[in-house]
matplotlib code that plots the C-alpha trace (Angstrom):
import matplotlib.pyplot as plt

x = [-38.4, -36.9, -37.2, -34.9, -34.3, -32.9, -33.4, -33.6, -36.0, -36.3, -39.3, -38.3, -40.9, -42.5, -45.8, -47.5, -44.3, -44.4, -47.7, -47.4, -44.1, -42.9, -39.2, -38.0, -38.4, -35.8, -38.1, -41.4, -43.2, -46.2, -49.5, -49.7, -48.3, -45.3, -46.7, -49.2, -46.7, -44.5, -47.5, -48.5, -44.8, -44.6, -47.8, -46.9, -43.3, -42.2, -39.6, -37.8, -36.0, -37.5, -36.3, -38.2, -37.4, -39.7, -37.6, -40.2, -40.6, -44.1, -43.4, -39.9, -39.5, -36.7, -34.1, -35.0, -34.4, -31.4, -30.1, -30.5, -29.6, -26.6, -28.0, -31.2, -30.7, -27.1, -25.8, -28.8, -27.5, -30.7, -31.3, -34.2, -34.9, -38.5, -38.4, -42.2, -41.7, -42.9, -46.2, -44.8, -41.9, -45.3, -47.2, -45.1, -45.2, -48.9, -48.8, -45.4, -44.8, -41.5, -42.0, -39.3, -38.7, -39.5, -35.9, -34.9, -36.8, -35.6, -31.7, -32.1, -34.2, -31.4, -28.2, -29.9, -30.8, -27.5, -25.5, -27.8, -26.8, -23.1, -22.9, -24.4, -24.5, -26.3, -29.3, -32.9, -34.5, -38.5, -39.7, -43.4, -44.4, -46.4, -50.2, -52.8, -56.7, -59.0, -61.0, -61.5, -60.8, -58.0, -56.4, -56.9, -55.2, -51.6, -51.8, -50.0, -47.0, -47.2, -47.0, -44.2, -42.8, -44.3, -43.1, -39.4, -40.6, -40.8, -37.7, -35.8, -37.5, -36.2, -32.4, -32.5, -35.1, -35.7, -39.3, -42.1, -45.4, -47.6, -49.7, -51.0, -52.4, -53.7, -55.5, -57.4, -58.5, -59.6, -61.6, -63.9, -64.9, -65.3, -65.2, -61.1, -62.0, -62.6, -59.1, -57.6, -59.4, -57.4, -56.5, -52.8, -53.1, -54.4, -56.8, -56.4, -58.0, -55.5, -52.6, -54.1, -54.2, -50.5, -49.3, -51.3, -49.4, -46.4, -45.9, -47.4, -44.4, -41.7, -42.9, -43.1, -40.7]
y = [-27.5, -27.9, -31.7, -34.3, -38.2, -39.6, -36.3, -36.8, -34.9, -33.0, -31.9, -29.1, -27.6, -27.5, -29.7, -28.8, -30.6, -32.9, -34.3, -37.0, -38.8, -41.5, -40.7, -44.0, -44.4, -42.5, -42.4, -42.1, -39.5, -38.2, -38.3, -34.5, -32.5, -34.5, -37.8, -36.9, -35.4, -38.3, -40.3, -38.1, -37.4, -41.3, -42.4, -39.6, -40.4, -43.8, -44.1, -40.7, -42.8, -40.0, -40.0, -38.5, -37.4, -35.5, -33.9, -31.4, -31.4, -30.2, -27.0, -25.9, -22.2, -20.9, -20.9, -24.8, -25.1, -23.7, -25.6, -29.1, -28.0, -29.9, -33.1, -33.0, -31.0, -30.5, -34.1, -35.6, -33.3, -33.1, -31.9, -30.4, -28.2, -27.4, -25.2, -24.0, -22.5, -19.4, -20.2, -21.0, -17.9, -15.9, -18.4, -18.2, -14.4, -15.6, -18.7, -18.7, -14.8, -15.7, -13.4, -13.7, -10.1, -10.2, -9.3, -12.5, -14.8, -13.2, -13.7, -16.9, -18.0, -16.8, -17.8, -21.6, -21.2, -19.9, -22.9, -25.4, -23.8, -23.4, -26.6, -27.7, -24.6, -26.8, -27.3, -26.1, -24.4, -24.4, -22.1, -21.9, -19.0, -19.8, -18.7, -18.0, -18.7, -16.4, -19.1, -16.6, -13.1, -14.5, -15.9, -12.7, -10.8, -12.8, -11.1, -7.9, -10.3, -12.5, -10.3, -8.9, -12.7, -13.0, -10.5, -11.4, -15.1, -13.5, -11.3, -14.5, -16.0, -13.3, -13.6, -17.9, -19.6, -21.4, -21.6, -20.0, -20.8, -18.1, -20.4, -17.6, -15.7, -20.0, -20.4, -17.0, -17.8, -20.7, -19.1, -17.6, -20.9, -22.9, -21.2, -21.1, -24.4, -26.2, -25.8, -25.7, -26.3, -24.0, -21.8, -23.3, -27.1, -28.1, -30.6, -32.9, -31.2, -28.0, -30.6, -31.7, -27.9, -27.6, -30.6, -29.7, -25.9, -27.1, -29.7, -26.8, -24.9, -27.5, -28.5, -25.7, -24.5]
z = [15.0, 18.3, 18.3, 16.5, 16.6, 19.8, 21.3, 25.3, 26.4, 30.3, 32.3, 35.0, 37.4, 40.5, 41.6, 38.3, 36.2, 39.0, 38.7, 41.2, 39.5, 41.1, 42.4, 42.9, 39.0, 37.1, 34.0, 35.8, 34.2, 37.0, 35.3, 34.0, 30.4, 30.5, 30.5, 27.9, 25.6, 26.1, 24.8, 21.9, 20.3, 20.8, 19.1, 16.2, 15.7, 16.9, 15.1, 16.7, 19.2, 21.8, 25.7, 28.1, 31.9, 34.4, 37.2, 38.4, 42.2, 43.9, 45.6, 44.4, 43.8, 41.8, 44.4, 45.3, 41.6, 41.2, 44.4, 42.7, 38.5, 38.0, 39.5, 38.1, 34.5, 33.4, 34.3, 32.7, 29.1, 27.9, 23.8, 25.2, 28.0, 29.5, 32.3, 34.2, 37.6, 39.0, 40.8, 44.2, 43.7, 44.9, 47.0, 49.7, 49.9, 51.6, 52.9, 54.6, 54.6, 52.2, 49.2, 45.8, 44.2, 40.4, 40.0, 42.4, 40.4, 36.9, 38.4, 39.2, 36.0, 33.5, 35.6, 35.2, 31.4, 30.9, 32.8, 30.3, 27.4, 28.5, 29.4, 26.4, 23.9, 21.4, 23.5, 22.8, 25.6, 26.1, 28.5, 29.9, 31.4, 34.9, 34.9, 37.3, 36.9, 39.0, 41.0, 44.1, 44.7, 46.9, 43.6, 42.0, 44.4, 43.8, 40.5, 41.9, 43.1, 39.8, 36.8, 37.7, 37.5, 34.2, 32.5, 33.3, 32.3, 28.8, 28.8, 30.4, 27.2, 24.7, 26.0, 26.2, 25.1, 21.7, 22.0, 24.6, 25.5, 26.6, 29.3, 31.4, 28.3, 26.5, 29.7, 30.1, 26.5, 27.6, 30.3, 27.8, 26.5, 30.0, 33.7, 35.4, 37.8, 35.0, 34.0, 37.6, 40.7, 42.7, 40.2, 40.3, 39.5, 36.1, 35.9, 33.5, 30.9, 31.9, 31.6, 28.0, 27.0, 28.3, 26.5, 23.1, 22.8, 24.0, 21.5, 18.5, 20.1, 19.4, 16.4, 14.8, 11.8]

ax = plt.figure().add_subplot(projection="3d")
ax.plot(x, y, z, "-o")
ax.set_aspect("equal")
plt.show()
């Protein structure tokens, strides 16, 4: 189990992570998976001491990340580390003609899991791998610059992580049961029900034994 009492808990992403968290509120937790597991671990354990911070920041790619880690991840020391970014590493390769190499993303990834756990070598480390639901044919098409990304997600995860959630492969299971814009309008953003499928396997990951 990755979680303990008084554990302080961090959030780090881009606008999915983000989820419209108010900034000038150091514990503001957006209104997405953080916020709802927040609620759930509260409601289930109240007496855990649990502390929560959402740092994600709406279209940050790994190097944005990496720019702002010590402010916004290893000063705050956090027991637990979840990290989900990737998705805008491959949206700007075609909206802004900026593209992130697989092996650019994968550098970057590990050099700021490392820092955390040096910093902190007794941290647990959560990792998220970013996903993709095929809304459009345009959507689809990013899978040729995304898998790369996710497959270094998951050796990134292998070398630092504690626990990993497999999101891209949850939410294409998902897909069988209700169509992808049920889950994310534009194949990118959750709705609320994506953010509740989020929330639900990332607190089956670090709970688990």
């Amino acid at each position: 189990m990755l979680l303990s009492k008084n554990a302080v808990i961090l959030f780090q992403g881009d606008s999915i992570t983000d989820a419209g968290r108010d900034r000038t509120d150091p514990a503001g937790l957006g209104t997405g998976y953080p916020l709802m597991i927040a609620n759930a671990l509260n409601a289930a354990y109240p007496d855990w001491n649990l502390t929560f911070y959402n740092r994600g920041v709406s279209g940050d790619r790994t190097t944005e990340m990496e720019a702002r880690w010590r402010e916004d991840c290893l000063d705050i020391r956090p027991d637990l580390l979840s990290v989900l970014i990737g998705i805008n590493d491959t949206w700007r390769r075609y909206d802004q003609n900026s593209p992130t190499s697989a092996e650019e993303y994968y550098k970057r990834l590990c050099r700021m899991l490392k820092a955390a756990r040096d910093e902190n070598p007794n941290i647990r480390i959560l990792l998220i791998e970013p996903f993709l639901l095929h809304v459009s044919e345009e959507r689809m098409s990013w899978r040729e610059d995304l898998n790369p990304k996710i497959l270094y997600n998951r050796q990134a995860a292998i070398e630092y992580a504690d626990a990993f959630v497999p999101m891209d492969g949850y939410f294409a299971a998902a897909c069988l049961k209700r169509g992808p814009s049920f889950w994310a309008g534009d194949g990118v953003h959750p709705s609320q029900a994506g953010h509740a499928l989020i929330a639900r396997k990332w607190i089956e990951a670090a709970l688990a034994e």
